[in-house]
C-alpha positions as a Markdown table, in Angstrom:
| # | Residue | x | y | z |
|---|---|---|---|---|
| 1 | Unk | 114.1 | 91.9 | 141.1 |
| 2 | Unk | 110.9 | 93.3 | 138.7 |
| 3 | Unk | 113.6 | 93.3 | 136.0 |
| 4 | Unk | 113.9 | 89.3 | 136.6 |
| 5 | Unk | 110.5 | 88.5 | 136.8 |
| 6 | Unk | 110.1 | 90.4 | 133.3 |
| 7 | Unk | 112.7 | 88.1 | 132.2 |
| 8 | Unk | 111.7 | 85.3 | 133.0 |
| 9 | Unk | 108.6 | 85.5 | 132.1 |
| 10 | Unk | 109.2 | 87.1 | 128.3 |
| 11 | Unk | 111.3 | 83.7 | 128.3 |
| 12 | Unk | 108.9 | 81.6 | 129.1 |
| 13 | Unk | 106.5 | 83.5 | 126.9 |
| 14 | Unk | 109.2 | 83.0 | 123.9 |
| 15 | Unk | 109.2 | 79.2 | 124.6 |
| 16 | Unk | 106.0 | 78.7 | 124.2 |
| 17 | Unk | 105.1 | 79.8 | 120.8 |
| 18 | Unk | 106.0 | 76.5 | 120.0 |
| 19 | Unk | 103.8 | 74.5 | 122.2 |
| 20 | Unk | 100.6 | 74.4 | 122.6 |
| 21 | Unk | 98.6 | 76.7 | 125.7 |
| 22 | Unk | 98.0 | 74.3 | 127.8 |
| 23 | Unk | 101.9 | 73.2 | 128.2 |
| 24 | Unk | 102.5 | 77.0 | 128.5 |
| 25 | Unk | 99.8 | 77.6 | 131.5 |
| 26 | Unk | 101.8 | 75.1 | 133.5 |
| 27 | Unk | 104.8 | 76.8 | 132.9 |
| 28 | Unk | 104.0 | 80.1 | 134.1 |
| 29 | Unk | 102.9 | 78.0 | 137.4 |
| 30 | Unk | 106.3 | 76.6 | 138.0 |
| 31 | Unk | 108.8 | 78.5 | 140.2 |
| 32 | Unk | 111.4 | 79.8 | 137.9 |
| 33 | Unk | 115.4 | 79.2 | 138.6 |
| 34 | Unk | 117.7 | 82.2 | 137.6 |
| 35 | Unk | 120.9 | 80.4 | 138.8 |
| 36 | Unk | 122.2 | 78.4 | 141.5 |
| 37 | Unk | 121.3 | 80.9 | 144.1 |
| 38 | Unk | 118.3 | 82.4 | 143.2 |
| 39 | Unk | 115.1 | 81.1 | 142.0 |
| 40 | Unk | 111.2 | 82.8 | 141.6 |
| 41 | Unk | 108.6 | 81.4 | 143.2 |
| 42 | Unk | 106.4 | 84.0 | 141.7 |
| 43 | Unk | 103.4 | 82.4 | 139.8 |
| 44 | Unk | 101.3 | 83.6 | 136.8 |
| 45 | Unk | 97.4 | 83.2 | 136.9 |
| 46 | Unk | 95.9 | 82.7 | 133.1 |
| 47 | Unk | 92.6 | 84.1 | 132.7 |
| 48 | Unk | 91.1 | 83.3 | 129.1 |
| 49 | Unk | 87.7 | 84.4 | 128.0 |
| 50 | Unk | 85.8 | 82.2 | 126.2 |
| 51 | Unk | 84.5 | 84.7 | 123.7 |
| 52 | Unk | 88.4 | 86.0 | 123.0 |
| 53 | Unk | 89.3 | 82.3 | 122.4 |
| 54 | Unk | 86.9 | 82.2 | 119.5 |
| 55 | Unk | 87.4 | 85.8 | 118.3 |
| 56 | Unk | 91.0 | 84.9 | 117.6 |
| 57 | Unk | 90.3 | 81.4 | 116.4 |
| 58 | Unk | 87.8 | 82.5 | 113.8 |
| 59 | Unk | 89.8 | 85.6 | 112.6 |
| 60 | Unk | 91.3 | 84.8 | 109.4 |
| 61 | Unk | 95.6 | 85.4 | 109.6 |
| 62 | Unk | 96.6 | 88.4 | 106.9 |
| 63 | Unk | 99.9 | 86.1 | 105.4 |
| 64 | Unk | 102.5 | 88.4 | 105.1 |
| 65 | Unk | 103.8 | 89.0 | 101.4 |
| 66 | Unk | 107.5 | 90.9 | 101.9 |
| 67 | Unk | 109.9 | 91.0 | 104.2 |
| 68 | Unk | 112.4 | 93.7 | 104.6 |
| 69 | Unk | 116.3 | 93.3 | 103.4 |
| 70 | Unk | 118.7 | 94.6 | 101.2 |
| 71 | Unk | 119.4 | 95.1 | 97.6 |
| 72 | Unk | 122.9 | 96.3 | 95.8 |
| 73 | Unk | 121.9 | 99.4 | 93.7 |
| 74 | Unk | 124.3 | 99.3 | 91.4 |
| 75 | Unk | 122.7 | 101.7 | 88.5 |
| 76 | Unk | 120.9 | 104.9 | 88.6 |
| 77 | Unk | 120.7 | 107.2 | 85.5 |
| 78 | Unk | 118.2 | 109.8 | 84.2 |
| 79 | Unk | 120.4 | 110.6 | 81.1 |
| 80 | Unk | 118.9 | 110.2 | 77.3 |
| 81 | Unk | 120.8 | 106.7 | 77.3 |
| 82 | Unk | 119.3 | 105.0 | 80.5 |
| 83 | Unk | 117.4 | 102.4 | 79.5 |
| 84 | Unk | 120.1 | 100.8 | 77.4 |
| 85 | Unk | 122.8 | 101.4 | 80.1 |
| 86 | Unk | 120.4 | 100.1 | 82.7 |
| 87 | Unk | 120.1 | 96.5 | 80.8 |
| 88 | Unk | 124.0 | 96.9 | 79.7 |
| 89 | Unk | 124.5 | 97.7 | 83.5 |
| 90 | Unk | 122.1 | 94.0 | 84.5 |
| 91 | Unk | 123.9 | 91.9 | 81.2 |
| 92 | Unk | 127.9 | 93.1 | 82.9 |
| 93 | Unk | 126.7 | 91.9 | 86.1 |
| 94 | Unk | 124.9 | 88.6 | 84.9 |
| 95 | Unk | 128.5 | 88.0 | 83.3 |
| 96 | Unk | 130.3 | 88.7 | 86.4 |
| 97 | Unk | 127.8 | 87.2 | 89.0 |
| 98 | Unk | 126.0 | 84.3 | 87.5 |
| 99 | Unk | 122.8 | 83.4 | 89.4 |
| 100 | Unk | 122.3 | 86.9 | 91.2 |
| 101 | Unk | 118.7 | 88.0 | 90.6 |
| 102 | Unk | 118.9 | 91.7 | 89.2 |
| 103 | Unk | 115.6 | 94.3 | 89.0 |
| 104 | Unk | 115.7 | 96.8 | 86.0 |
| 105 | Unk | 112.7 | 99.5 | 87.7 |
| 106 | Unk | 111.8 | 102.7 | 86.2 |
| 107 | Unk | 111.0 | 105.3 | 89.2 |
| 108 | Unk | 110.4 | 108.3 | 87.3 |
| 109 | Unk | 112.6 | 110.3 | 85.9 |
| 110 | Unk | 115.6 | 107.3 | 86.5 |
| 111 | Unk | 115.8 | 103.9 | 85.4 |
| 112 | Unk | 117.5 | 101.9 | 88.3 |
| 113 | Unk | 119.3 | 98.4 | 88.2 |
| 114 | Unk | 119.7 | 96.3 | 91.7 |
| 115 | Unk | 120.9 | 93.0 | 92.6 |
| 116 | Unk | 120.5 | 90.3 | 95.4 |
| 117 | Unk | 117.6 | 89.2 | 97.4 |
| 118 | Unk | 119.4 | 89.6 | 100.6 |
| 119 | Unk | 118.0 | 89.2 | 104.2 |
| 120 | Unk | 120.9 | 90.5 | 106.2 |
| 121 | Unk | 122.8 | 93.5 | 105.9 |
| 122 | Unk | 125.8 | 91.1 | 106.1 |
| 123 | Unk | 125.2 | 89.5 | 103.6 |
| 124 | Unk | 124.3 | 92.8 | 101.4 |
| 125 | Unk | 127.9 | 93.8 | 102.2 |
| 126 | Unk | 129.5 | 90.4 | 100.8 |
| 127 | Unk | 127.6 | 91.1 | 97.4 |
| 128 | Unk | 128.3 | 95.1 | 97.3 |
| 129 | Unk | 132.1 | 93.8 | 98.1 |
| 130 | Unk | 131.3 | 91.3 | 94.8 |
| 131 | Unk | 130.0 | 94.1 | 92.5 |
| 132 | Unk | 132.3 | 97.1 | 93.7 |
| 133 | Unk | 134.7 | 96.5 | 90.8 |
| 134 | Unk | 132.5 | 96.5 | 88.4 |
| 135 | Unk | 129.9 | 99.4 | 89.6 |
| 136 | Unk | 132.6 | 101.4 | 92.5 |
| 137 | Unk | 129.4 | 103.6 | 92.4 |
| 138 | Unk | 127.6 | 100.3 | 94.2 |
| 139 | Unk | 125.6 | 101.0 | 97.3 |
| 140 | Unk | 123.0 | 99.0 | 100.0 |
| 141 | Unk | 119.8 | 100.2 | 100.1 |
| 142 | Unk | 116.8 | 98.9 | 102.2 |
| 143 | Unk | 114.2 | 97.0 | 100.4 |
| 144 | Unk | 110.4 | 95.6 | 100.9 |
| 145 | Unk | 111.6 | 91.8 | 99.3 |
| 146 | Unk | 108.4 | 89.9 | 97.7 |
| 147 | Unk | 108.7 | 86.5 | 99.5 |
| 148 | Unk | 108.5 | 85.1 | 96.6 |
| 149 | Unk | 111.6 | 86.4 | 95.3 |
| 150 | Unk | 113.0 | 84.6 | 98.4 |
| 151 | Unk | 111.8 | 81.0 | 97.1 |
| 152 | Unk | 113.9 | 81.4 | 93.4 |
């Protein structure tokens, strides 16, 4: 029965971050209906402190700048040659795959080539199946993703 209550109210919780407080403080007062049988009738008192209120309201929101995802590695070298195969490794692939962003990075001592901006390992796994012919070396790693790589 605790296990319910939980439930119901991280629902309720859930639902209202998108309304406002005041819709949400009524919810929590309303008996809650699991099913056809069984229903809550446990209530939720809100207590709000003024001085929290206007902590939170003056605090200013740090905006978040990356999000974590996936990128196809699909070149890593450390050889004499490796900056010229690392941008002959990006040109094959801007051949093959038009429109797929690809990062040349130097992370020393290897110059590294990876593609895609991709939010879901599913998604990682439809490119990596995309580049495997060209790069059957190709693997998903996990990547911090500017958001503002997101937006191209």
């Amino acid at each position: 029965m605790k296990r319910v209550v939980v439930f119901a109210a991280t629902a309720l919780f859930a639902a209202a971050s998108a309304q406002n407080i005041g819709t949400f403080k009524e919810q929590l007062s309303t008996p809650v209906k699991i099913d056809s049988l069984t229903t809550i009738n446990a209530t939720v008192k809100v207590t709000e402190h003024l001085d929290a209120a206007q902590i939170v309201a003056t605090t200013p929101v740090k905006e978040q700048t990356t999000v974590n995802g996936y990128r196809v590695m699909l070149f890593m070298s450390n050889s004499q040659n490796a900056r010229a195969e690392a941008f002959a490794a990006c040109d094959t692939l801007a051949l093959r795959l038009p429109g797929v962003q690809t990062y040349v990075t130097y992370d020393n001592p290897y110059f590294k080539v990876a593609s895609g901006n991709c939010t879901s390992q599913e998604e990682a796994l439809q490119l990596l199946e995309k580049i495997k012919s060209s790069f059957p070396k190709a693997f998903i790693m996990r990547e911090n993703i500017p958001l503002t790589e997101l937006t191209k």
